[in-house]
TORKOL-4160 file (C-alpha; in steps of 0.2 Angstrom, whole numbers, padded with zeros to 4 digits, m for minus):
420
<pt num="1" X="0310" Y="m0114" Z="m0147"/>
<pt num="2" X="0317" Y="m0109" Z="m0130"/>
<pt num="3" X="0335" Y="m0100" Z="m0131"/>
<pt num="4" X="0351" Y="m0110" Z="m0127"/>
<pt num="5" X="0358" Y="m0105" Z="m0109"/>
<pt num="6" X="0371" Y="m0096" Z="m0117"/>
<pt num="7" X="0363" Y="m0084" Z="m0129"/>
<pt num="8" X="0361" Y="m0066" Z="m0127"/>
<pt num="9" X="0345" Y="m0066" Z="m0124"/>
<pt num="10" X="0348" Y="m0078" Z="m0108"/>
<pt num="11" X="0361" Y="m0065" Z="m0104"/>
<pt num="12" X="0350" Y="m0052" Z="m0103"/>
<pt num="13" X="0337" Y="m0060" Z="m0091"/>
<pt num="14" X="0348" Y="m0067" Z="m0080"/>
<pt num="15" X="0353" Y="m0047" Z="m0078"/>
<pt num="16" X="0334" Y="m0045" Z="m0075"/>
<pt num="17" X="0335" Y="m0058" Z="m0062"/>
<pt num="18" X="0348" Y="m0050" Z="m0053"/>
<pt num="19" X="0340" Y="m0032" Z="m0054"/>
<pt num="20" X="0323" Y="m0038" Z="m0048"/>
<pt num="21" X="0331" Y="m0049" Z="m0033"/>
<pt num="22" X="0340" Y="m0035" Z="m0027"/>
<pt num="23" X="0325" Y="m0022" Z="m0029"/>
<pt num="24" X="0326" Y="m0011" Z="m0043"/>
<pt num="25" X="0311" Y="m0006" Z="m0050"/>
<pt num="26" X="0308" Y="0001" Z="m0068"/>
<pt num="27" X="0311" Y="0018" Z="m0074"/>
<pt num="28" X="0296" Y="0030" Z="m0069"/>
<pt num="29" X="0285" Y="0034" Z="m0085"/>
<pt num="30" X="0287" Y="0054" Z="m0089"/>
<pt num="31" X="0273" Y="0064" Z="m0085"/>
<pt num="32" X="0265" Y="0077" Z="m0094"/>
<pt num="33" X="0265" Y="0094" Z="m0090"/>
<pt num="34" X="0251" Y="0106" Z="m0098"/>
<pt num="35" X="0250" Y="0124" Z="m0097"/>
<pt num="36" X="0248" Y="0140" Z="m0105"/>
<pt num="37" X="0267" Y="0143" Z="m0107"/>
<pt num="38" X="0273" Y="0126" Z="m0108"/>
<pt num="39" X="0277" Y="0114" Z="m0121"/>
<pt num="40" X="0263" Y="0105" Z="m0121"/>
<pt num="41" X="0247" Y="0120" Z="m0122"/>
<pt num="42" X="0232" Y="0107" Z="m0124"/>
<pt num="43" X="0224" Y="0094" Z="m0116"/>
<pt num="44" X="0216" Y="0087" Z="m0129"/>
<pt num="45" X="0234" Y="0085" Z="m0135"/>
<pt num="46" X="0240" Y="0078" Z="m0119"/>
<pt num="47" X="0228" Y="0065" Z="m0120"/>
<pt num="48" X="0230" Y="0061" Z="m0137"/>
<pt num="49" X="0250" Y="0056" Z="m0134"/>
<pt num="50" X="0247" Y="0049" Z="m0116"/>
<pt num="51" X="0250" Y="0030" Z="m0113"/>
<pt num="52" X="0239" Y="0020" Z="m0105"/>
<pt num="53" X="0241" Y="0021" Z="m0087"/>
<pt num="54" X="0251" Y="0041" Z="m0086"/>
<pt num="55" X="0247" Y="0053" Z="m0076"/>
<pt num="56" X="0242" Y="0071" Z="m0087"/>
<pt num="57" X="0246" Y="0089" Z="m0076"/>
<pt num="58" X="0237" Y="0104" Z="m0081"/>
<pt num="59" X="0243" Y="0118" Z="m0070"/>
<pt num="60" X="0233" Y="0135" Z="m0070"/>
<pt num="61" X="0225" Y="0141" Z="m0082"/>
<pt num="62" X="0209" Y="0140" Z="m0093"/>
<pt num="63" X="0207" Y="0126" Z="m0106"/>
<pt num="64" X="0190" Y="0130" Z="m0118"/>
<pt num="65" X="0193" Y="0116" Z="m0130"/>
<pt num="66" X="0176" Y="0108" Z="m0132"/>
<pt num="67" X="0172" Y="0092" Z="m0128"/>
<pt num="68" X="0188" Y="0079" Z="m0122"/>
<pt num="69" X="0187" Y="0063" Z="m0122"/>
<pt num="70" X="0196" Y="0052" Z="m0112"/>
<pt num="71" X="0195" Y="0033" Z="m0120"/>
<pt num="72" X="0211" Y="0025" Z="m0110"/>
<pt num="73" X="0218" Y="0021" Z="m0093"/>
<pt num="74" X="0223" Y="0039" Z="m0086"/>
<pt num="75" X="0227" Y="0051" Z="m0071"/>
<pt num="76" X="0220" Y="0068" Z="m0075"/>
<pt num="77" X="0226" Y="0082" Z="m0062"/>
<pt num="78" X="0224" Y="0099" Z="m0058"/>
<pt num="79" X="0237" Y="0112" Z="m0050"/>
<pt num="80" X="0228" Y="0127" Z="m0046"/>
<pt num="81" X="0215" Y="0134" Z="m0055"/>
<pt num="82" X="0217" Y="0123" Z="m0068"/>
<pt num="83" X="0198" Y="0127" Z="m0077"/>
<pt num="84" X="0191" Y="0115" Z="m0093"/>
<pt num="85" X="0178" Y="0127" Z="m0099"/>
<pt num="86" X="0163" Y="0120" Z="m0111"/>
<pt num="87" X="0158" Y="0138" Z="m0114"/>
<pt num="88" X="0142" Y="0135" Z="m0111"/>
<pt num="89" X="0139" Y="0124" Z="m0129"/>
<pt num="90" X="0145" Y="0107" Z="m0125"/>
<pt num="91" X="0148" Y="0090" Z="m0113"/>
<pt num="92" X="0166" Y="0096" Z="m0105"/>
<pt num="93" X="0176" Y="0080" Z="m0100"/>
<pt num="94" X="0169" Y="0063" Z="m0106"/>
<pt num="95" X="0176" Y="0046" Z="m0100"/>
<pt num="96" X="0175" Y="0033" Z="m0107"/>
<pt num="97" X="0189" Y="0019" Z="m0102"/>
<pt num="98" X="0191" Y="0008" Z="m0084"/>
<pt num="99" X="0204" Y="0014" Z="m0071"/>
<pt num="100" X="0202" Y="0034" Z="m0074"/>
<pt num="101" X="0206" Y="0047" Z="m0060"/>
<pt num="102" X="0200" Y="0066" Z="m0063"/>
<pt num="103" X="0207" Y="0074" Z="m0047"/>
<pt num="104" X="0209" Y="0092" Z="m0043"/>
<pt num="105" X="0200" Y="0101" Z="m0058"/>
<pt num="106" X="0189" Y="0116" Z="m0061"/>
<pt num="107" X="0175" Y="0111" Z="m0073"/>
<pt num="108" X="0163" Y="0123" Z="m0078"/>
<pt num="109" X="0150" Y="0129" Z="m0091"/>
<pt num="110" X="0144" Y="0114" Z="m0100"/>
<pt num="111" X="0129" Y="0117" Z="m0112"/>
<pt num="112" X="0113" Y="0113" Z="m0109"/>
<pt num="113" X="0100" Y="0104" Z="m0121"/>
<pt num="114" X="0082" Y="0097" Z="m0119"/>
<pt num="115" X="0087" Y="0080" Z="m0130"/>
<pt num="116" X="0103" Y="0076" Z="m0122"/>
<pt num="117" X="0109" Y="0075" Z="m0104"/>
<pt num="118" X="0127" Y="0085" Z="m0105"/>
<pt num="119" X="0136" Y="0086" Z="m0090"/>
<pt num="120" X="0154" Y="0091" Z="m0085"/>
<pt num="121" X="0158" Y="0076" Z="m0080"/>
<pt num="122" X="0150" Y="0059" Z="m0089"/>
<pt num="123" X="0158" Y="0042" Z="m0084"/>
<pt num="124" X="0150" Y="0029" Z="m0093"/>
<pt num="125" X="0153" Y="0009" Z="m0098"/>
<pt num="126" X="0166" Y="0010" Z="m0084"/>
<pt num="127" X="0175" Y="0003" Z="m0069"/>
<pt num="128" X="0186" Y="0008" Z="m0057"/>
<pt num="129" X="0184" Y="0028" Z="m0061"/>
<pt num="130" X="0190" Y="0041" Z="m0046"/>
<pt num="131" X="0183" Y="0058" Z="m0048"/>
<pt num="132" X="0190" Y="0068" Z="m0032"/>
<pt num="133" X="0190" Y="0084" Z="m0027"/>
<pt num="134" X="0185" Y="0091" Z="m0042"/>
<pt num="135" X="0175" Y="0109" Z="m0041"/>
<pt num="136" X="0160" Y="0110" Z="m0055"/>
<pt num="137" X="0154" Y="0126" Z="m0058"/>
<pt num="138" X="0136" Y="0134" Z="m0068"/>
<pt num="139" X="0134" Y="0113" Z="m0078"/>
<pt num="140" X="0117" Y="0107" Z="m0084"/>
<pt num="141" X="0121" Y="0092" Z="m0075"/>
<pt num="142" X="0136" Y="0091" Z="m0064"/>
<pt num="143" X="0143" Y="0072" Z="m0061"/>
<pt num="144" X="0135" Y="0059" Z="m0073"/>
<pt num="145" X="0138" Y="0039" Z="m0073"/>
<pt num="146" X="0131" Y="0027" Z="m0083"/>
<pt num="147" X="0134" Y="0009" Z="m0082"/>
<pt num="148" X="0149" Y="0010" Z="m0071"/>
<pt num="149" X="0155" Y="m0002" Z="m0056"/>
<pt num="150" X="0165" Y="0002" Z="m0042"/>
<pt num="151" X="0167" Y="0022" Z="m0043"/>
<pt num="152" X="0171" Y="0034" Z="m0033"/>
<pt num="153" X="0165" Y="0052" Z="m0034"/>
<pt num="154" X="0173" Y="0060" Z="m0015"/>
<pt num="155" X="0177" Y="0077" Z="m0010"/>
<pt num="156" X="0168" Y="0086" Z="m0023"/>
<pt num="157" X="0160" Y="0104" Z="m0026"/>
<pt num="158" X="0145" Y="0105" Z="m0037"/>
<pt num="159" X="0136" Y="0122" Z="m0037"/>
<pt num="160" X="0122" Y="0127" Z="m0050"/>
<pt num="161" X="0111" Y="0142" Z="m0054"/>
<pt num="162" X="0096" Y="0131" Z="m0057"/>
<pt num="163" X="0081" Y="0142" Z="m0059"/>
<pt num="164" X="0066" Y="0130" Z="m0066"/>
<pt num="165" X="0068" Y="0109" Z="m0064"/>
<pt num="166" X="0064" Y="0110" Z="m0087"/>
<pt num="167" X="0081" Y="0119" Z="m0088"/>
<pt num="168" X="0093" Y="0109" Z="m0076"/>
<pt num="169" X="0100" Y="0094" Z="m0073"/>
<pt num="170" X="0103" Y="0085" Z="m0058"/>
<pt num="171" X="0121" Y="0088" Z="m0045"/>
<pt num="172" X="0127" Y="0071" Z="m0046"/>
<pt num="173" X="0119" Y="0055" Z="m0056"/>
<pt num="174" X="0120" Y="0039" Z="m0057"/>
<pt num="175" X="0110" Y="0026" Z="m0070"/>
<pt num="176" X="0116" Y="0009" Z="m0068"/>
<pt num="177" X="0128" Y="0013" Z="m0057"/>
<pt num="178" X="0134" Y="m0003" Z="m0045"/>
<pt num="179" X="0144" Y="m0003" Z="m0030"/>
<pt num="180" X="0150" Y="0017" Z="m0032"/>
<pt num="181" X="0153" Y="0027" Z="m0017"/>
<pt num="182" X="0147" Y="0044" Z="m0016"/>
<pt num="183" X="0158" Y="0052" Z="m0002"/>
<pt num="184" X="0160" Y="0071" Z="0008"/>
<pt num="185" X="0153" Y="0079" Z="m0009"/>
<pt num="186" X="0144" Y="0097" Z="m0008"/>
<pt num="187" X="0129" Y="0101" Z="m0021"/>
<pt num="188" X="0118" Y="0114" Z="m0022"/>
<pt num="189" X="0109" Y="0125" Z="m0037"/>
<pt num="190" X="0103" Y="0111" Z="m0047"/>
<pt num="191" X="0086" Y="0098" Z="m0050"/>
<pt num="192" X="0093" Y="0084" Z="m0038"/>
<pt num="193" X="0107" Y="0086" Z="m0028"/>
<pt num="194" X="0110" Y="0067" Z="m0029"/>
<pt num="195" X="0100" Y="0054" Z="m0041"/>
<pt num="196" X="0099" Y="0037" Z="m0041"/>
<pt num="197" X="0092" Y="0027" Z="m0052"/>
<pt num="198" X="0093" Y="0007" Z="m0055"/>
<pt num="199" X="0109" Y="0006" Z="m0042"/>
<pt num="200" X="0114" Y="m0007" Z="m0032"/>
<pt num="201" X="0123" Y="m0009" Z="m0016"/>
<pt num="202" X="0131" Y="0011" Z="m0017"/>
<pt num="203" X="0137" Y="0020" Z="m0001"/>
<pt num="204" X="0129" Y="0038" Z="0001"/>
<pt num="205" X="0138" Y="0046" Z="0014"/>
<pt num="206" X="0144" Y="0062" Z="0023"/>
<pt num="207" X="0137" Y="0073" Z="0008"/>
<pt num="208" X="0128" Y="0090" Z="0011"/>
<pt num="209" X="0115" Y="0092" Z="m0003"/>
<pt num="210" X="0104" Y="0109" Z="m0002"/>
<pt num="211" X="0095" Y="0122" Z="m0010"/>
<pt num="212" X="0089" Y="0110" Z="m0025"/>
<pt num="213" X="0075" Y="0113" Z="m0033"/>
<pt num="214" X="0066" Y="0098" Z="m0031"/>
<pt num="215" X="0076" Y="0084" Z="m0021"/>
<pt num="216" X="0091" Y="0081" Z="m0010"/>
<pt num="217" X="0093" Y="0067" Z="m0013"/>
<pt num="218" X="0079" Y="0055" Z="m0027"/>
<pt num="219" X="0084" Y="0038" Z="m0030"/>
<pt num="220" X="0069" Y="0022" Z="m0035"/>
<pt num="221" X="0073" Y="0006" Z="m0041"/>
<pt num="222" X="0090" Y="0004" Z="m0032"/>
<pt num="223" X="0092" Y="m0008" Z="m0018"/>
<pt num="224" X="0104" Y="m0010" Z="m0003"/>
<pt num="225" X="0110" Y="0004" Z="m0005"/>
<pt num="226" X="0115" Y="0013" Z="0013"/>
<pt num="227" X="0115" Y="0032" Z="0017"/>
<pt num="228" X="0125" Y="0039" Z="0033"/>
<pt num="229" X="0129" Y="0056" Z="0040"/>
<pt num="230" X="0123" Y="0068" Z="0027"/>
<pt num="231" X="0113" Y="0083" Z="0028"/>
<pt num="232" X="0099" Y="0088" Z="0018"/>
<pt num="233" X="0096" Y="0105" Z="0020"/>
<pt num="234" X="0084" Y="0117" Z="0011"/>
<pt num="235" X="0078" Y="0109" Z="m0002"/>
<pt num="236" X="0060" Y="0109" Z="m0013"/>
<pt num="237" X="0059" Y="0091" Z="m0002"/>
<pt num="238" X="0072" Y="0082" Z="0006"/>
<pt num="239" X="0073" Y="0065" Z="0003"/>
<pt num="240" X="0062" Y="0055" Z="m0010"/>
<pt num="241" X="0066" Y="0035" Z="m0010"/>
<pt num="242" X="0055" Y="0024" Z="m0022"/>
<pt num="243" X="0050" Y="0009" Z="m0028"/>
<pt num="244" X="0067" Y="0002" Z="m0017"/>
<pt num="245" X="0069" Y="m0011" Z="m0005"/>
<pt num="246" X="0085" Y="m0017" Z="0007"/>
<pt num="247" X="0088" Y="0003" Z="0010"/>
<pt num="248" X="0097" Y="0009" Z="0026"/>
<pt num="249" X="0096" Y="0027" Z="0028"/>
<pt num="250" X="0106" Y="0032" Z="0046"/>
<pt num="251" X="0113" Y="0047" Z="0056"/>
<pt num="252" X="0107" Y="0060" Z="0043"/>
<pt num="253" X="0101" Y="0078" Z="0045"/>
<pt num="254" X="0084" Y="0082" Z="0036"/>
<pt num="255" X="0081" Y="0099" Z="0039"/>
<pt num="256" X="0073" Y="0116" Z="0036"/>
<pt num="257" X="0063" Y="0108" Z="0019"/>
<pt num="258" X="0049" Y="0118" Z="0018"/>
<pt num="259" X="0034" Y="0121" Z="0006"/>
<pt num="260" X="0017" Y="0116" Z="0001"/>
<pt num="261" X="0020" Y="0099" Z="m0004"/>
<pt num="262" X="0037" Y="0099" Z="0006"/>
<pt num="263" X="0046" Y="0083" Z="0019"/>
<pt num="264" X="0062" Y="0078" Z="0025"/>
<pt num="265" X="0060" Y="0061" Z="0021"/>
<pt num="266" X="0046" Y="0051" Z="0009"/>
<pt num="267" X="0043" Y="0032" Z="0007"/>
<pt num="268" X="0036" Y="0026" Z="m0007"/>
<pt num="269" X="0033" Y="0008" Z="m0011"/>
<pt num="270" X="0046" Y="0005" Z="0000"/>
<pt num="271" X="0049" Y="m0013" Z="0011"/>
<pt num="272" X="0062" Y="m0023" Z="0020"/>
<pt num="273" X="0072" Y="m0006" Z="0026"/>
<pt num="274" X="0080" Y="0004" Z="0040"/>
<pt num="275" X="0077" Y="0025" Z="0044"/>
<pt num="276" X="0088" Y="0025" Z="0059"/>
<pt num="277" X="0096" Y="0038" Z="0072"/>
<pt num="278" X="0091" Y="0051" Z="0059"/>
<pt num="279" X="0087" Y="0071" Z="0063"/>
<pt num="280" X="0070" Y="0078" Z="0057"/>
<pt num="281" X="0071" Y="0095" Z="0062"/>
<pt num="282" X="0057" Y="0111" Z="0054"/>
<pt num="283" X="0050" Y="0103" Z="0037"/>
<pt num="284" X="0034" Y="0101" Z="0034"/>
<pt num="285" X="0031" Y="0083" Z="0036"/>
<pt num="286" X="0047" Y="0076" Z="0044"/>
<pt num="287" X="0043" Y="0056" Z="0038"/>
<pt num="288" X="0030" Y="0053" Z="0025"/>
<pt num="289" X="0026" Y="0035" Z="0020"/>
<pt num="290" X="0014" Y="0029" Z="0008"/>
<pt num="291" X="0016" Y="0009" Z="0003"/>
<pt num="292" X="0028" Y="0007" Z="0016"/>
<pt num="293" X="0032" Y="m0010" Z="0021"/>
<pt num="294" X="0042" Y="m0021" Z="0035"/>
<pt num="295" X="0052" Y="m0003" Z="0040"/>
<pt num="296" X="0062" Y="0000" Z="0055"/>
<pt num="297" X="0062" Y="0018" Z="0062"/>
<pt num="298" X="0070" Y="0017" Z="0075"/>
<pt num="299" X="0081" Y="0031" Z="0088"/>
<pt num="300" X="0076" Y="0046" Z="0076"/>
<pt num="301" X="0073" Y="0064" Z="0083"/>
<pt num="302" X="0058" Y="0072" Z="0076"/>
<pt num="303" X="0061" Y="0092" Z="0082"/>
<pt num="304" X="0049" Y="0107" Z="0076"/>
<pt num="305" X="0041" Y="0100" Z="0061"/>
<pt num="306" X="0024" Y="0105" Z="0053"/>
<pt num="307" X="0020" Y="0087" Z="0054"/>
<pt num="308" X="0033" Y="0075" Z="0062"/>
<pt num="309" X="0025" Y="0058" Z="0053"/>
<pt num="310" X="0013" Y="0054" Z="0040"/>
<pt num="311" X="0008" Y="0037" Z="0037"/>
<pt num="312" X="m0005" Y="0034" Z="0024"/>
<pt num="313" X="m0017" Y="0019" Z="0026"/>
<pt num="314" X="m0008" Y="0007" Z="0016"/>
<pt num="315" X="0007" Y="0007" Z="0024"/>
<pt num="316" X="0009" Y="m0009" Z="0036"/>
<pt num="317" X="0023" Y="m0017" Z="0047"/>
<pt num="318" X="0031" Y="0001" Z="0051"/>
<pt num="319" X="0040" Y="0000" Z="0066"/>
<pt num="320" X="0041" Y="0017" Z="0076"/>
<pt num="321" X="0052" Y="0010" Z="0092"/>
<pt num="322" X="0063" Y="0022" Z="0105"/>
<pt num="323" X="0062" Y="0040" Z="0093"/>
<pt num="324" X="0058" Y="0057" Z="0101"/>
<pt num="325" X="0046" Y="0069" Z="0097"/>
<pt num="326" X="0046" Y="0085" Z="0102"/>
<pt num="327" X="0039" Y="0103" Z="0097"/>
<pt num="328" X="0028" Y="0096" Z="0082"/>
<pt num="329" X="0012" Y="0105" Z="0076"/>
<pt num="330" X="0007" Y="0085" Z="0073"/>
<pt num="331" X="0012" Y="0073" Z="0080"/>
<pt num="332" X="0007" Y="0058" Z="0068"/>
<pt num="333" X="m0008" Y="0059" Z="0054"/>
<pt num="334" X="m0015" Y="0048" Z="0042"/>
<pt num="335" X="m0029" Y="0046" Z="0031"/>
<pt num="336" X="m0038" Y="0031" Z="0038"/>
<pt num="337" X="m0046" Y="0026" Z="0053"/>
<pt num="338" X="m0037" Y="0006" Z="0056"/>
<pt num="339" X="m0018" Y="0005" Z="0052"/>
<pt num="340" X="m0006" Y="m0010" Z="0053"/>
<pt num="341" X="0009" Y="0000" Z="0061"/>
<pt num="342" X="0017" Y="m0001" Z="0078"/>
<pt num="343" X="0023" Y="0012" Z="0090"/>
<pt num="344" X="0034" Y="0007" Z="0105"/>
<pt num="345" X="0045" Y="0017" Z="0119"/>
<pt num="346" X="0044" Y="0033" Z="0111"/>
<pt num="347" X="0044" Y="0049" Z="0119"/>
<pt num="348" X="0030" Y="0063" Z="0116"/>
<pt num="349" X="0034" Y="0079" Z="0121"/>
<pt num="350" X="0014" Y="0082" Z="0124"/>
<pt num="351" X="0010" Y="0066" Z="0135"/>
<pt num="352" X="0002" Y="0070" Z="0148"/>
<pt num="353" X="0000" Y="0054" Z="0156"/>
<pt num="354" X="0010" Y="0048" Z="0172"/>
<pt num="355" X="0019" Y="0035" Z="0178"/>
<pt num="356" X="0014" Y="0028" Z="0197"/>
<pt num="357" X="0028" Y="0016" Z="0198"/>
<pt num="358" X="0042" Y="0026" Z="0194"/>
<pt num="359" X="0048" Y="0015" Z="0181"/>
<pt num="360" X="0051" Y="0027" Z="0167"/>
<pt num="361" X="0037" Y="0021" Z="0156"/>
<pt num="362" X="0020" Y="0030" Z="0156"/>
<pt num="363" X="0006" Y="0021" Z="0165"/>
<pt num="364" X="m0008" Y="0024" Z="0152"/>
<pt num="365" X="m0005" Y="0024" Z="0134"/>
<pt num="366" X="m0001" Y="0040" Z="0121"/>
<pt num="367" X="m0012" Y="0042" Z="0106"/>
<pt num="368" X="m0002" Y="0051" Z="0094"/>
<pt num="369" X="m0015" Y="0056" Z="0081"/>
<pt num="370" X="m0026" Y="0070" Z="0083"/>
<pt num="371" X="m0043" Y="0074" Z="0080"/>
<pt num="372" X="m0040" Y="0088" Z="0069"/>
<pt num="373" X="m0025" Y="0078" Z="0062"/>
<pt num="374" X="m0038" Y="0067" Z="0054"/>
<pt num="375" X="m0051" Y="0081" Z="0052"/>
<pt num="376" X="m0035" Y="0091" Z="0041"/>
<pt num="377" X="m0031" Y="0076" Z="0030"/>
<pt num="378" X="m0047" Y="0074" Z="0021"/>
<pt num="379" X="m0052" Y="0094" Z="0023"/>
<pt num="380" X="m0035" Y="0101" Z="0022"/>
<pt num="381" X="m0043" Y="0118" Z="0020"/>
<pt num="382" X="m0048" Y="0115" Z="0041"/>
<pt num="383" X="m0028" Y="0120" Z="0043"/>
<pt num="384" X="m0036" Y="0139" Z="0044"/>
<pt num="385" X="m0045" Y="0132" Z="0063"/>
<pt num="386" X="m0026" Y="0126" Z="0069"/>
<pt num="387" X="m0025" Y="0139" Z="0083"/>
<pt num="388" X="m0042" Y="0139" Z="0088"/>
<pt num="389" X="m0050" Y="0135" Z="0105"/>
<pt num="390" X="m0064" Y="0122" Z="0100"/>
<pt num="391" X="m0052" Y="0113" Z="0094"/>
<pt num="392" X="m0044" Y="0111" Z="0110"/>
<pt num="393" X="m0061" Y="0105" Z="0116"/>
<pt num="394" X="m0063" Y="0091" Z="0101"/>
<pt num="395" X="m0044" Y="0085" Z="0106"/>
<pt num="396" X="m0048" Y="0082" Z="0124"/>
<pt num="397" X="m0065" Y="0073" Z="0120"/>
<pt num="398" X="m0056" Y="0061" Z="0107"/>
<pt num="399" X="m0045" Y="0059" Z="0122"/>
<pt num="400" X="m0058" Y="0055" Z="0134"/>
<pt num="401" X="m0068" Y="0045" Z="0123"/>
<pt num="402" X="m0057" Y="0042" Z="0106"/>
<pt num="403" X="m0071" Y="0035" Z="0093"/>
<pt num="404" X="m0065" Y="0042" Z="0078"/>
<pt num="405" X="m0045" Y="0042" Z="0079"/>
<pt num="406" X="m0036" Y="0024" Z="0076"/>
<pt num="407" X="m0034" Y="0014" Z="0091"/>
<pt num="408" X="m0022" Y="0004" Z="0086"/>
<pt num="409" X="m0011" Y="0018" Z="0082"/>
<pt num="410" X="m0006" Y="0021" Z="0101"/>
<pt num="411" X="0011" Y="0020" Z="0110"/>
<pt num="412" X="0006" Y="0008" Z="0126"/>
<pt num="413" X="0023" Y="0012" Z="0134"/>
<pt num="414" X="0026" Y="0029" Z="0133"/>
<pt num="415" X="0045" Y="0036" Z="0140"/>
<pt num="416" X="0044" Y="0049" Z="0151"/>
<pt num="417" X="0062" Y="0053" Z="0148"/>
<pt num="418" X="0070" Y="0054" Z="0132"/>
<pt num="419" X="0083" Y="0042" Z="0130"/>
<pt num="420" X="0092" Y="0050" Z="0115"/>
């Protein structure tokens, strides 16, 4: 039954009134301090006593004290070299609550198993988790979410000593992972520097991923996502997106991925998506599509590389409008003789056409794929004839009197200027 007006307890929230009219706001919560000459020596103990909500401290020092876990509301900071050390036999910091921020810490030596993906770092069946500026050192796998919604993972170092893709885990992962922003992060040393896998509408952006093993950056089965302003650099292969569609991939750097089976950028059962205003620059294949569908590439640069495009046969509706190609062994190759594709207002650095009316667009049209481009994809063993002068001769007849390279796979208005 509600209090009469003059009972204490109406006294005192009329005194609650007043306070809050005028502005005062509750007394800060205490927060806890760990250290190796405090109070307070462990984190695991600091997170035991927490309330939901405070913010923990651990200044310098080094924390081996197996696996903690966080399972409520919390601020977890480092000052200094504040390390949480796994010592090389378990997962170091697991999460397991919404509203979590891990800022600031040095995170290293998490085990590694063949059964079970450890990490130094594991958000999972989460929301609104912040992992910032954290440094991860020598982990099987580095940041792992699972099943969380609207994270953040910004401003991190993750660095491994991967020697063989069986024995290491990926840089940073996400399974299930919706609507989390991946931000200004460096990873190297590992499998992957970034995986995706079943995530929707993430943010990719301003990371430097390289010497990976296997990819940069791997992600299938994860849709409208977009990617901006990172560099792949030095890895087994660049970029691999699979089995996606609604993808935006813009302003990034692939370059210097080399090796046999190596490319900055691969397309697989891909449609409905945008590789825009990118740098391919020395890898082996710059853009490789294979299953590609209704994809815009549009105002890339495609400098140095073994092969700047290769676009299988059943790749149709790709759009190759107003990029530049310069310095490439190939040009373009694939590994049919009609194709479904467009090009439109590029620039080739080896046309050699003209342009009578001085409009800026060639006069006669560029045919981008070699003979010996077609000659290499179904005898790849003809790559030992690359510098050799009959096949200068075989170019210039297929010029002449193209029979055997696609016709439909010419630019018909050629730039004679770059534009980018």
């Amino acid at each position: 039954m509600p209090r009469a007006a003059g009972t204490p307890g109406a006294a005192l929230g009329a005194v609650a009134a007043v306070l809050l009219a005028l502005g005062a706001a509750p007394a800060a919560r205490a927060e806890l301090e760990v250290c190796p000459t405090c109070a307070l020596r462990s984190v695991r103990t600091a997170i035991e006593r927490a309330a939901p909500g405070e913010r923990i401290v651990v200044r310098a020092g080094r924390y081996r004290e197996g696996n903690l876990v966080v399972d409520k509301p919390l601020e977890l900071v480092g000052d200094g070299e504040a390390i949480l050390d796994g010592g090389g036999e378990v997962e170091v910091l697991t999460v397991r609550a919404n509203d979590v921020s891990v800022r600031g810490l040095v995170i290293e030596n998490s085990g590694m198993s063949y059964t079970t993906d450890l990490a130094a770092i594991r958000v999972e069946d989460a929301r609104n988790c912040v992992l910032k500026g954290n440094r991860v050192r020598n982990a099987f796998f580095g940041i792992y979410l699972a099943q969380v919604v609207t994270c953040v993972v910004e401003d991190n170092e993750v660095v491994g000593q991967a020697v063989s893709e069986t024995s290491s885990g990926n840089a940073i992962h996400l399974w299930k992972a919706d609507y989390v922003r991946v931000v200004n992060n460096h990873v190297a040393g590992h499998r992957d520097g970034i995986y995706l896998e079943f995530t929707r509408s993430g943010v990719i952006e301003g990371n430097v991923s390289e010497h990976n093993l296997r990819y940069g950056l791997h992600f299938m089965f994860s849709e409208r996502n977009t990617y901006t302003r990172n560099t792949f650099r030095a890895n087994g292969a660049g970029v691999a997106v699979m089995y996606s569609k609604h993808v935006t991939m813009r302003e990034n750097h692939f370059v210097d991925n080399w090796g046999a089976a190596a490319y900055g950028l691969l397309l697989k059962e891909m449609s409905d998506s945008e590789v825009l205003g990118n740098m391919f620059a020395r890898n082996t294949v710059g853009l490789y599509a294979e299953g590609a569908n209704r994809i815009a590439v549009d105002r890339n640069v495609f400098v140095r590389n073994g092969w700047a495009i290769r676009v299988m046969a059943d790749s149709m509706g790709v759009v190759f409008a107003h990029n530049r190609f310069v310095g490439n062994t190939f040009e373009v190759a694939t590994n049919g003789t009609r194709s479904y594709n467009s090009f439109l207002e590029n620039f080739w650095s080896d046309y050699d056409g003209y342009d009578l009316d001085r409009d800026g667009v060639g006069d006669v049209p560029h045919r981008p794929v070699r003979l010996f481009a077609l000659l290499v994809e179904r005898y790849p063993v003809a790559l030992v004839l690359l510098r050799s002068p009959l096949l200068e001769f075989l170019d210039l007849a297929e010029r002449v009197m193209p029979m055997l390279t696609p016709r439909v796979m010419a630019d018909h208005r050629p730039l004679m200027r770059s534009r980018l």
